[in-house]
C-alpha positions as CSV (number, residue, x, y, z in Angstrom):
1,X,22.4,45.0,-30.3
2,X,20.1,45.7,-33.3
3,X,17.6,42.8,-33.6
4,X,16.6,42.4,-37.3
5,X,13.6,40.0,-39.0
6,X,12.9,40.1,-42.8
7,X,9.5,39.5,-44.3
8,X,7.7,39.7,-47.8
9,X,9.3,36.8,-49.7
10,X,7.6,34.3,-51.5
11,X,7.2,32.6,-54.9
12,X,6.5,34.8,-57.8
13,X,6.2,34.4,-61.4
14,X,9.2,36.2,-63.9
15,X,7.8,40.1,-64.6
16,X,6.2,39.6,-61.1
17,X,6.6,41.8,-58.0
18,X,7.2,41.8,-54.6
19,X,8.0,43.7,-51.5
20,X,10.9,42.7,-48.6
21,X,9.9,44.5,-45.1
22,X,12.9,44.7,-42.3
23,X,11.9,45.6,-38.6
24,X,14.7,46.6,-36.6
25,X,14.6,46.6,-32.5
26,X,16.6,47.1,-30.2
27,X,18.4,50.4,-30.9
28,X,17.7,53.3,-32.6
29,X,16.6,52.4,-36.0
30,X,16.9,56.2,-37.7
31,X,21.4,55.8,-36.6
32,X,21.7,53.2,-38.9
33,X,22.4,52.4,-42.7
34,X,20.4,49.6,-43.7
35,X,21.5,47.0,-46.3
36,X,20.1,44.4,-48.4
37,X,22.0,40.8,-49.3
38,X,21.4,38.1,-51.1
39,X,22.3,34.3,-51.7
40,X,21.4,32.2,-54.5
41,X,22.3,28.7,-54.1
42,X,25.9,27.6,-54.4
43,X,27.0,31.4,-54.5
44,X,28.4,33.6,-52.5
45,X,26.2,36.3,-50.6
46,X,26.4,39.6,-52.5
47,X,25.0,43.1,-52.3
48,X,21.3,44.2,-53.6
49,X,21.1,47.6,-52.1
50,X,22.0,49.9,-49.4
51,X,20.5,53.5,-47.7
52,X,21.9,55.9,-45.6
53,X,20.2,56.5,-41.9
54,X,18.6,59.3,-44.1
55,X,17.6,58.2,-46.9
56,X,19.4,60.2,-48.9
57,X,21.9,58.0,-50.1
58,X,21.2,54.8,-51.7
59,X,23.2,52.4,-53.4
60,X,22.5,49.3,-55.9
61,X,24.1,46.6,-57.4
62,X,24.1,46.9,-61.4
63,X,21.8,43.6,-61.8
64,X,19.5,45.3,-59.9
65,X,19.1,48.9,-60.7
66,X,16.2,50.5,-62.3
67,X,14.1,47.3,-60.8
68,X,14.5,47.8,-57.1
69,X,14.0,50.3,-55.0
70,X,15.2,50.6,-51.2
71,X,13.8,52.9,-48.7
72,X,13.1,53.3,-45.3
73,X,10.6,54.4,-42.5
74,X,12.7,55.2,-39.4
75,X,9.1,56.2,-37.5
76,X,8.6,52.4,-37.6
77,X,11.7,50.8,-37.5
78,X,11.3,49.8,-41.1
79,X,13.4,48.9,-44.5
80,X,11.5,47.9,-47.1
81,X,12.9,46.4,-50.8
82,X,10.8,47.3,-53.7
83,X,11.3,44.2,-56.6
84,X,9.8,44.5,-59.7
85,X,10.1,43.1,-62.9
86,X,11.6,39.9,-61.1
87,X,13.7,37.5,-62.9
88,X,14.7,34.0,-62.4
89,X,17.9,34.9,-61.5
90,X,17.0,37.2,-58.7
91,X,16.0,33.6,-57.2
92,X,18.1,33.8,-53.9
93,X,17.5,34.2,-49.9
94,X,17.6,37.7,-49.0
95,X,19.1,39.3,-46.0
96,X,18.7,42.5,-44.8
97,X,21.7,44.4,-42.5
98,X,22.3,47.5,-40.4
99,X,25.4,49.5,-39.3
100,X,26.4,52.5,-37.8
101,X,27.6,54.1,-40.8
102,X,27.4,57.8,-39.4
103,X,25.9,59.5,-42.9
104,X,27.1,57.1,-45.2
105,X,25.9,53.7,-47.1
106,X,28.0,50.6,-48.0
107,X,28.7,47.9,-50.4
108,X,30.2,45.6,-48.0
109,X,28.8,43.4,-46.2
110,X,31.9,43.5,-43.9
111,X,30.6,46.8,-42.7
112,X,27.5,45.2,-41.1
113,X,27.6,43.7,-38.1
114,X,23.7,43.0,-37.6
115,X,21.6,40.4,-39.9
116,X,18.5,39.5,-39.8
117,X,17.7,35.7,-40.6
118,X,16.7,35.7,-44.6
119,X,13.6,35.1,-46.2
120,X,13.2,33.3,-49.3
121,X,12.4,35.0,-52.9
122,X,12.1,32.5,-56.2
123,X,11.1,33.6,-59.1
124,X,9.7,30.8,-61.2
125,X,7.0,30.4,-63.4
């Protein structure tokens, strides 16, 4: 069992930043790829970004890339989610996820069977 809790969201006006933290317990943090998700209301959850256990493989959605960045501190159990230049429409809760990918990253969120609990981002002015 990987135990994951999200922090960092917040309001934030458009062109503002912010960063998403992920602390993982539980298991060995450094085995798995870590994902981030998001829901805006009345959509489906999609994918923001994903790294391998590594690091050396990351993945973003195309709405995002160029304005987030996702890395990782396996010595303390941490994913973080870089957002700048925030837009309204990046408005959403945001989830991060882990799975035992081996050296890999995914897309999916089917591929992840731990998730933390979401923390809210809106972007509003």
């Amino acid at each position: 069992q990987v135990l994951l809790v999200e922090s960092g969201g917040g309001l934030v006006q458009p062109g503002g930043s912010l960063r998403l933290s992920c602390v993982a317990s539980g298991r060995t943090f450094r085995n798995y790829a870590m994902g981030w998700f998001r829901q805006a209301p009345g959509k489906e959850r999609e994918f923001v970004a994903a790294i391998s256990w590594s690091g050396g493989i990351t993945h973003y959605a195309d709405s995002v890339k160029g304005r987030f960045t996702i890395s990782r501190d396996n010595a303390a159990n941490t994913a973080y989610l870089q957002m700048n230049s925030l837009k309204p429409e990046d408005t959403a809760v945001y989830y991060c996820a882990a799975a035992a990918l081996g050296p890999g990253a995914a897309r999916s969120e089917r591929e992840y069977p731990y998730w933390g609990q979401g923390t809210q981002v809106t972007v509003s002015s």
